[in-house]
N, C-alpha and C positions, 0 to 999 in steps of 0.2 A: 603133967597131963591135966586136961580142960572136961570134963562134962558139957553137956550142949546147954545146961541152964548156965555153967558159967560163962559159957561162949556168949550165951544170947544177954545176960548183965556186963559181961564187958566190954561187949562190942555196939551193946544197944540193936538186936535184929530178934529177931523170930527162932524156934524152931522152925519155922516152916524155907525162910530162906538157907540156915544154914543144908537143912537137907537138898534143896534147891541147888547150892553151889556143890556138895558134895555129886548131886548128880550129872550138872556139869563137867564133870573131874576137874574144879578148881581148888577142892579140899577133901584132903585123904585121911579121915577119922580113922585111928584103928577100933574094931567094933571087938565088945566082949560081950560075949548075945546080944540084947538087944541095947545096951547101951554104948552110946558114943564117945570114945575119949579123944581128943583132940589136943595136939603136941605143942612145943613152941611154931614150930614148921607152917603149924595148921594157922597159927594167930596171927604170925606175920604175913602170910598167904593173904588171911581175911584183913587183914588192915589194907593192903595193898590192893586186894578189889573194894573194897568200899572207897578207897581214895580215887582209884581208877572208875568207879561207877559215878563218884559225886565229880569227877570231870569231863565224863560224859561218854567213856572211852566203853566200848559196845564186850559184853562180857565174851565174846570170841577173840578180841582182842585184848583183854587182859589172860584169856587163859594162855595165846600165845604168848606173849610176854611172859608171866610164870615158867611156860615151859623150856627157857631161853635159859633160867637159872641153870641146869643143869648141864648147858654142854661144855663146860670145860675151860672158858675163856676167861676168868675171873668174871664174870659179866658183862664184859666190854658188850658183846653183841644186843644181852638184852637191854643194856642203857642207853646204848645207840639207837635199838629200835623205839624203846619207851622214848627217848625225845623227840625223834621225829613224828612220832604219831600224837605227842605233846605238846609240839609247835603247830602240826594239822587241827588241832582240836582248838588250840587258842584262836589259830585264825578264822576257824569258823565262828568260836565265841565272839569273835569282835565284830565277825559280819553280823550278825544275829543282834547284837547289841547298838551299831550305826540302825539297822531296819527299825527297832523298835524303837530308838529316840528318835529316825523319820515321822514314824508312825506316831509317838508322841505329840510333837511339835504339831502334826497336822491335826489330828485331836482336840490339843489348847487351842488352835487358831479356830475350829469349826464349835468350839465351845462359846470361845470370845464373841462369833460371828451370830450366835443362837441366843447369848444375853443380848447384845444389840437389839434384836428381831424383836423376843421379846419384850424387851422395852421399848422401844417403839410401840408395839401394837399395846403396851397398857399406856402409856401416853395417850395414843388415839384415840383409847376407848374413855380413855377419862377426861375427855376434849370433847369426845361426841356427848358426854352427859350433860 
């Protein structure tokens, strides 16, 4: 068992989020008054949403996933669900990623087109002197 300061050094978060996903019901502290112990259960939980949050995956949909471990199927179901909502998330990162090298390129070229202008009009101005 984990205390929430050692949850918050191992895992690098807050008290304030671990209370956060506990309200959630994505993590099941057992409490002994007012302090928090947190199990192996609780760590691997929290590693699995922090992996799932840094891929973008929306914490409703990490807690169903979580809630998947337990029905009975070796996990077949929730592995199945975790890739496919793993491939939707990729493809959106790739869309997200083509937009912003658009948006790059057009960028560099309206940057390119603004030294141009630039130099020109100090050409001109040091021609008109």
């Amino acid at each position: 068992m984990m205390t929430i300061r050692e949850m918050c050094d191992a895992f690098d978060v807050t008290p304030r989020t671990l209370r956060f996903y506990e309200s959630k019901e994505l993590l099941f502290p057992k409490r002994e008054g007012q302090k928090r112990l947190f199990s192996k259960r609780d760590r691997a939980r929290l590693k699995l949403i922090l992996r799932g949050k840094r891929f973008g995956f929306s914490l409703e949909e990490i807690r169903q996933l979580l809630d998947l471990y337990d029905i009975g199927d070796q996990q077949h179901t929730q592995l199945s669900r975790t890739y496919e909502i793993a491939r939707d998330r990729l493809a959106d990162m790739e869309r997200q990623r083509d937009e912003l090298d658009t948006a790059i390129s057009e960028l560099q070229e309206q940057l390119k087109w603004g030294e141009q202008v630039i130099a020109s009009m100090t050409e001109t101005g040091k021609a008109a002197e």
